[in-house]
VEXDREN-2710 file (C-alpha; in Angstrom, 1 decimal):
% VEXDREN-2710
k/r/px/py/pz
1/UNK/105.9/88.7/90.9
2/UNK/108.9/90.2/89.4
3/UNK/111.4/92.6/91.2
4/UNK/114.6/94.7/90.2
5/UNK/117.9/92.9/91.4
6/UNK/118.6/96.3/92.8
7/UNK/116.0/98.4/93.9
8/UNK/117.5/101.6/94.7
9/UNK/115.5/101.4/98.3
10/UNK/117.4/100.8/101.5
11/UNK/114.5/99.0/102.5
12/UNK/115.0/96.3/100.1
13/UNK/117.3/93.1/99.7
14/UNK/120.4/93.1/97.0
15/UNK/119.8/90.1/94.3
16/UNK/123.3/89.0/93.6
17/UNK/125.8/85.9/93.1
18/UNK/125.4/85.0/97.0
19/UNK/124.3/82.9/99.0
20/UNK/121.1/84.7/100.5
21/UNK/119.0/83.9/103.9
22/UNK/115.2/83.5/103.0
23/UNK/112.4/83.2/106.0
24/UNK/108.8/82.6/104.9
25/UNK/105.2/82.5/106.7
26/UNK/101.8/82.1/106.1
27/UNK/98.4/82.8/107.5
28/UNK/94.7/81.5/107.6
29/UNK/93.1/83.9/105.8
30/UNK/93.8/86.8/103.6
31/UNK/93.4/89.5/106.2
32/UNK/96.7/91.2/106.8
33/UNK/96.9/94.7/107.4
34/UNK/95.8/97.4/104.8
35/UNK/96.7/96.8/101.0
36/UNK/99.4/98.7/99.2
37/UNK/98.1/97.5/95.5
38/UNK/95.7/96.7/93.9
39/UNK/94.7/94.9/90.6
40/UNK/92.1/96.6/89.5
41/UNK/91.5/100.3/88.6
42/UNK/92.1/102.1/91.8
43/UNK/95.7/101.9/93.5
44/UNK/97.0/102.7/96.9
45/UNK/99.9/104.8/96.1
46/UNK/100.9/106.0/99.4
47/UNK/99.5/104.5/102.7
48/UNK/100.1/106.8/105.1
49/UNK/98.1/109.8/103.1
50/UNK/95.5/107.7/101.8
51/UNK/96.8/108.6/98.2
52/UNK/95.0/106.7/95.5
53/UNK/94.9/107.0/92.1
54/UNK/91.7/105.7/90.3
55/UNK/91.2/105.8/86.7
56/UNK/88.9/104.6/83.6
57/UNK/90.1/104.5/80.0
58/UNK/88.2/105.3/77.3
59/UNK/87.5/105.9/73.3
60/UNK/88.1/109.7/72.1
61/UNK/85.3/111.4/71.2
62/UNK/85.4/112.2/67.7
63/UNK/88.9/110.5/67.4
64/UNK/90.5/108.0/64.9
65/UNK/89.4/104.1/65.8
66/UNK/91.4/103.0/68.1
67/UNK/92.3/106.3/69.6
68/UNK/92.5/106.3/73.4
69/UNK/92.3/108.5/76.5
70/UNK/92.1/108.5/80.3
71/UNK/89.7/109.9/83.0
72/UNK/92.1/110.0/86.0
73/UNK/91.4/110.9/89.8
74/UNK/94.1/111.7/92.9
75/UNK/92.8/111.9/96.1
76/UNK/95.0/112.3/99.1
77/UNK/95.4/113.3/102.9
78/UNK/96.6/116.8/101.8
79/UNK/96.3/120.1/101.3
80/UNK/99.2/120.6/99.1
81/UNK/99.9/119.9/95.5
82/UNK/99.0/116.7/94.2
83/UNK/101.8/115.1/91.9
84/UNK/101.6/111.9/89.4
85/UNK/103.6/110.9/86.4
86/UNK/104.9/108.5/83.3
87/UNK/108.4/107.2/84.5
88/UNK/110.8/108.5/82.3
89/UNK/114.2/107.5/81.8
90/UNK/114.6/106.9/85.3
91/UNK/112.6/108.2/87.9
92/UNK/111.7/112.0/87.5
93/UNK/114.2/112.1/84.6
94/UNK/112.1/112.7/81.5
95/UNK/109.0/112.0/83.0
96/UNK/105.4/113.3/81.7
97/UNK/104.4/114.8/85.1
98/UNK/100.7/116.3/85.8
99/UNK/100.7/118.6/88.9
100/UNK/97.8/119.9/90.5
101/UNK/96.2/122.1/93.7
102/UNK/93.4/123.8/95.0
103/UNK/94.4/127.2/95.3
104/UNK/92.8/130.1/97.5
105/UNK/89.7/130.7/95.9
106/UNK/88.4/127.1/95.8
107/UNK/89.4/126.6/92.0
108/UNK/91.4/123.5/91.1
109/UNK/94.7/124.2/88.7
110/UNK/96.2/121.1/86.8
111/UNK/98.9/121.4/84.7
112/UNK/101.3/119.5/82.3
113/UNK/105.3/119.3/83.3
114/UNK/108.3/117.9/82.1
115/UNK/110.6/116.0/84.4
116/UNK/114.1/117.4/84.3
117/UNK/115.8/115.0/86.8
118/UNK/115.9/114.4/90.3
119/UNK/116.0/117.3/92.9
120/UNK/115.3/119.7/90.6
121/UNK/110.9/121.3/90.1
122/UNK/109.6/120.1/86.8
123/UNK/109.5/122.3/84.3
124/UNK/105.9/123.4/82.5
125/UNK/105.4/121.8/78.9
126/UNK/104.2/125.1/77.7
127/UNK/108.0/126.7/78.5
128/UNK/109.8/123.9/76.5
129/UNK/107.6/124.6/73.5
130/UNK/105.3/122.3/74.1
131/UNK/101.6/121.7/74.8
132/UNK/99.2/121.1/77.9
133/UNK/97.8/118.3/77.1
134/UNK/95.3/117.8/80.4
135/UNK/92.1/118.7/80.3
136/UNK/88.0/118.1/82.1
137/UNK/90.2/119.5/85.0
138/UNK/87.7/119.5/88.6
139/UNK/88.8/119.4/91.9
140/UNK/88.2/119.9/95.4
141/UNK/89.7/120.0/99.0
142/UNK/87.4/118.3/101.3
143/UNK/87.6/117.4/105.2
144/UNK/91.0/116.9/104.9
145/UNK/91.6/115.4/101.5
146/UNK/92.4/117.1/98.3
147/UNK/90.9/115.2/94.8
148/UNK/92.4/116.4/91.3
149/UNK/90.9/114.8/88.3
150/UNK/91.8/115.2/85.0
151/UNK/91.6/113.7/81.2
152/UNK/94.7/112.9/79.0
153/UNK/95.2/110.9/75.8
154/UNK/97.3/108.0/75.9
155/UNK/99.6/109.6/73.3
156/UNK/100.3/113.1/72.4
157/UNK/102.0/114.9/69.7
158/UNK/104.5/116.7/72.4
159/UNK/107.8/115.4/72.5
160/UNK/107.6/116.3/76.4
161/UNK/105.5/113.5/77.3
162/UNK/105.7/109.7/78.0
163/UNK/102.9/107.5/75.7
164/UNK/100.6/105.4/77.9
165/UNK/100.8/101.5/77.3
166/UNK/97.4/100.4/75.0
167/UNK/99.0/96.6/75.4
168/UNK/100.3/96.3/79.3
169/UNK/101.3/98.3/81.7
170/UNK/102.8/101.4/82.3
171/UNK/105.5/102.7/84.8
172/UNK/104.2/105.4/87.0
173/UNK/105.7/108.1/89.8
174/UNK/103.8/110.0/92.4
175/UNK/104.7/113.2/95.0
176/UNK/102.6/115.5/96.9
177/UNK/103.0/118.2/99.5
178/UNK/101.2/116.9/102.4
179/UNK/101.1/120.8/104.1
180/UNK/98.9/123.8/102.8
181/UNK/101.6/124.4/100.1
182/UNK/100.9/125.4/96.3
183/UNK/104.3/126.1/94.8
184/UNK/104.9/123.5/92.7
185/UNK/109.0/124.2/92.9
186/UNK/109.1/123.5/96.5
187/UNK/110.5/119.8/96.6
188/UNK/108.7/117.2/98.4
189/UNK/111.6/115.7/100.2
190/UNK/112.4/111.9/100.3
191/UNK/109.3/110.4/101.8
192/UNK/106.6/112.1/100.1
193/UNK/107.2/110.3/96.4
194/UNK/107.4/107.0/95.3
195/UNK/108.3/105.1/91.8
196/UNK/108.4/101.5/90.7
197/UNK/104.7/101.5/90.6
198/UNK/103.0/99.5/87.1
199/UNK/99.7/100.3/86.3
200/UNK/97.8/98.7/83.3
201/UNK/95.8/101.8/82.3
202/UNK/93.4/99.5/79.8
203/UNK/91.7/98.0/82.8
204/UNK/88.6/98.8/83.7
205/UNK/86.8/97.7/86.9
206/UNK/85.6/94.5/86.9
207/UNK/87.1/93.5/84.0
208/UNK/90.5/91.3/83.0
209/UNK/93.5/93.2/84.5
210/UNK/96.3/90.9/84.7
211/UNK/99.7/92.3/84.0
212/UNK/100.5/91.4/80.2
213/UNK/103.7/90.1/81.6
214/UNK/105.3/86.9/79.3
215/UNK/107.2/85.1/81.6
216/UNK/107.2/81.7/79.4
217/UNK/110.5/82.3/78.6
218/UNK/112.0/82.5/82.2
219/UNK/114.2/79.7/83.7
220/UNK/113.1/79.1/87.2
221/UNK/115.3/77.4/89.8
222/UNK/113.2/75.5/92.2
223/UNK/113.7/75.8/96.4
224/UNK/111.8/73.6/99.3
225/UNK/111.7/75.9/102.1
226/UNK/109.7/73.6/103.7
227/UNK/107.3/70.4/103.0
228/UNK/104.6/72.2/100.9
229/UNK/106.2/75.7/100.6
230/UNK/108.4/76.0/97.8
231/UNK/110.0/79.2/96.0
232/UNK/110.8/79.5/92.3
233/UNK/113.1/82.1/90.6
234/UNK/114.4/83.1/87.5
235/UNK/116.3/86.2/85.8
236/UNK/114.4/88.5/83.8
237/UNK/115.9/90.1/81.2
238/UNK/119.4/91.9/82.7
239/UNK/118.0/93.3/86.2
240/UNK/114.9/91.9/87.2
241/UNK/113.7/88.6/88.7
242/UNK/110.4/86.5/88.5
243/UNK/109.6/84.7/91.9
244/UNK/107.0/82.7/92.4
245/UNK/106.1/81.4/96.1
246/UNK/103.5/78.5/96.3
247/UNK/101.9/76.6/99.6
248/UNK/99.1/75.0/100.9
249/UNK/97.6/78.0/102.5
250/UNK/93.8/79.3/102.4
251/UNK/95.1/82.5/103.1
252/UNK/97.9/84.8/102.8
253/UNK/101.9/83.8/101.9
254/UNK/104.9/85.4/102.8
255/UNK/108.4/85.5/102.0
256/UNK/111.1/87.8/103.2
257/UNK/114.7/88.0/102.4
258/UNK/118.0/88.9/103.8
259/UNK/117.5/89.6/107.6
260/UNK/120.0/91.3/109.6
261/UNK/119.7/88.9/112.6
262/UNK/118.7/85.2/110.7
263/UNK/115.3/86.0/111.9
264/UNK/112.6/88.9/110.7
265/UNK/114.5/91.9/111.8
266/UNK/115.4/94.2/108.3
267/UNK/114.0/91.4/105.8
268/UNK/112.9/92.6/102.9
269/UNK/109.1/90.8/102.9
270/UNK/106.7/90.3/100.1
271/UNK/103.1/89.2/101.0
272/UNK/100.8/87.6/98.3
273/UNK/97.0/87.6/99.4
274/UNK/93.3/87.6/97.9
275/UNK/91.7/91.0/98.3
276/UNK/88.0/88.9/97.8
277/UNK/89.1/87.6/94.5
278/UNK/91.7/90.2/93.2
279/UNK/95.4/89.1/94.4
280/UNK/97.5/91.4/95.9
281/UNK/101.7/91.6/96.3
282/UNK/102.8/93.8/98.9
283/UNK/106.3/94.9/99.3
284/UNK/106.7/95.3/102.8
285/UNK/110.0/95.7/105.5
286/UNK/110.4/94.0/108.7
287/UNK/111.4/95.9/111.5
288/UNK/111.2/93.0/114.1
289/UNK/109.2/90.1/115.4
290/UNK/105.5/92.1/114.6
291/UNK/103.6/92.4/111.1
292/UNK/105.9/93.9/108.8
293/UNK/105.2/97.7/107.9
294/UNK/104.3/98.5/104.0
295/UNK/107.4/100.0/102.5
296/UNK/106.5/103.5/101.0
297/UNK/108.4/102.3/97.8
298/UNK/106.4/99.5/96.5
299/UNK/109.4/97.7/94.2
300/UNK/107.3/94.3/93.4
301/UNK/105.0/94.0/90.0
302/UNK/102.3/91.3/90.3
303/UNK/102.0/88.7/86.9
304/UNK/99.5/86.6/88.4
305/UNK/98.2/84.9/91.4
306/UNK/96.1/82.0/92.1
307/UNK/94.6/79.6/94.4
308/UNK/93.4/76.0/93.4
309/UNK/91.4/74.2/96.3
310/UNK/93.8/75.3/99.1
311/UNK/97.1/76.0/97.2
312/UNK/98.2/79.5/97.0
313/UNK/100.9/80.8/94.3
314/UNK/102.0/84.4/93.7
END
């Protein structure tokens, strides 16, 4: 899986020129806890709403060959605004940003913004000069959970918005107002978002959906934590890292780094598991000696993971 050097999250370990504590740990089967990611076309983007995001890519009707668009669906345990964008620059800064809600009357509104930068509301397309380019809006808020689908190509002809990968993946950011709040200006506050998510929007269900990720290049140093486990890193471009962690398990692996006490409290954990035969990498924080809680940032990309006879390897 590869990870930035420095995340921006609290939650998560510093990769620098030091000397840096690892723990590791494995278990029988794959069954730990619910999953944060998924490699296929429906992603858990925040755990403790239930927000996913599940999408199918498809030819335009009518369009040039080649030409591409996307059916996409939010659902989450809210009655706010639903919010989901293209990474921009960094974060919310330039981002292509879709907002949407279910407003008094039962009709859904989805709309196309502009990221401006951090802290401050989005700012419509349509206000910047440029277009709204969502469209097959439907919606509904239903025991509980609000659902906002929409259509968009994978590339406009507004300046305002981000281009959707047709070869790999594809940075994406997600809010939402978890209360029975519409206005789109009110700001979510620091837990109710999340970045650092990559999601190949050419996958369909069922079908190839490995991260076009070339790693051949990398140079990996090789570590024996222990007979059988081993851990492999590398650099990856200027601030990111490839790590690999293989053992002899039948089930899930584990490593976590940096703990505050030499044991599991404040490690910075990343699980590797088989979701029936889709693998999973879940970033996760350790609060203590008990199963360490998802973080609500999920700053890890899978490239691949495998298991030959009982040898696991994310």
């Amino acid at each position: 899986f590869i990870r930035k050097l420095d995340t921006a999250d609290s939650n998560d370990a510093v990769i620098e020129d030091r000397v840096m504590p690892m723990i590791y740990a494995t278990g029988s089967s794959d069954d730990f806890a619910y999953h944060a990611m998924r490699a296929n076309n429906t992603v858990t983007l925040n755990v403790n709403t239930e927000y996913t995001l599940t999408w199918e890519p498809a030819a335009v009707e009518g369009g040039a060959d080649g030409e591409l668009e996307v059916h996409i669906s939010l659902r989450a345990r809210a009655s706010g605004w639903l919010g989901f964008g293209l990474e921009g620059s960094v974060g919310m800064t330039d981002a292509d940003i879709v907002m949407g809600y279910i407003d008094d009357n039962g009709r859904v509104q989805v709309k196309d913004y502009y990221g401006v930068g951090p802290g401050v509301a989005p700012v419509l397309d349509t206000e910047l000069g440029g277009t709204n380019d969502v469209y097959n809006l439907a919606g509904e808020y239903k025991d509980g959970f609000t659902t906002i689908n929409y259509t968009r190509p994978f590339v406009t002809s507004d300046g305002n918005d981000q281009p959707i990968s047709s070869e790999g993946v594809t940075a994406v950011i997600y809010a939402f107002q978890s209360d029975n709040n519409d206005d789109t200006t009110v700001y979510h506050g620091s837990t109710a978002r999340g970045r650092g998510i990559s999601v190949d929007f050419n996958a369909k269900a069922g079908g190839d959906v490995a991260p076009a990720i070339d790693i051949s290049g990398v140079e990996f140093q090789t570590h024996e934590l222990e007979a059988g486990y081993t851990v492999e890193y590398g650099l990856f471009g200027d601030d990111e890292m490839v790590i690999r962690m293989t053992y002899k398990s039948s089930g899930w692996i584990g490593l976590g780094m940096d703990p505050s006490d030499g044991g599991m409290t404040g490690a910075d954990v990343y699980i590797g598991r088989f979701d029936g035969d889709t693998p999973v990498i879940e970033d996760r924080i350790s609060a203590g000696y008990f199963a360490p809680d998802l973080d609500e940032q999920q700053d890890c990309t899978l490239v691949e993971g495998s298991r030959e006879g009982d040898v696991t390897s994310f």
